[in-house]
N, C-alpha and C positions, 0 to 999 in steps of 0.2 A: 720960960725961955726954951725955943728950940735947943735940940739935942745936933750936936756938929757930928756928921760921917764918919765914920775910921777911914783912913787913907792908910794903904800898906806901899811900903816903898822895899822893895825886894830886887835883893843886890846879888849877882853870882859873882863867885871872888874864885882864883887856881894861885899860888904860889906868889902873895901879895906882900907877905913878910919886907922885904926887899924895896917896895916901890908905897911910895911917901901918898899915893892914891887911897888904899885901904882907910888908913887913920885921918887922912883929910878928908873925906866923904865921913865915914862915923862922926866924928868931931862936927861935923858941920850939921849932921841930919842931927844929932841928939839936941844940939842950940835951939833946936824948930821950936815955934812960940806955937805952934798949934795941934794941939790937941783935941781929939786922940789920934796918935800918931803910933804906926806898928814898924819895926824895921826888921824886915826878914834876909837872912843871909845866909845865904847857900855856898858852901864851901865844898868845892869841887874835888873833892878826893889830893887836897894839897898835899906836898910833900914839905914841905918848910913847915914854920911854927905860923902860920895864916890862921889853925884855927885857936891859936894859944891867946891871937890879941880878940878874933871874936868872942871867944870865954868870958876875957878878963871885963871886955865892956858889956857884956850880956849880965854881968852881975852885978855891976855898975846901973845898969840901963835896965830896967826891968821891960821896957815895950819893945828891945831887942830878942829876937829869937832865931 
């Protein structure tokens, strides 16, 4: 059986706490039925808790980083 590609899907996020965008992107990309799947997110120096919900799904999500 061929071996499928890594696809990385890499998001920059500033101050997303606030706006229902952050969690409905995550929420959607981790659904993905294909594998392997990397989801990179870069968190722009936020000042809100933005990088508190990346954490929490980073540990949830192992192919998040």
């Amino acid at each position: 059986m061929k071996e499928r590609p890594l696809v990385s899907f890499v998001m920059a996020v500033y101050n997303e706490e606030k706006n229902p965008y952050l969690l409905k992107v995550l929420n959607n990309l981790v659904k993905q039925n294909y594998k392997p799947l990397e989801i990179i997110i870069v968190n722009d120096a936020s000042t809100d808790k933005t990088l508190n919900i990346i954490k929490k799904f980073s540990k949830i999500h192992k192919n998040i980083k």
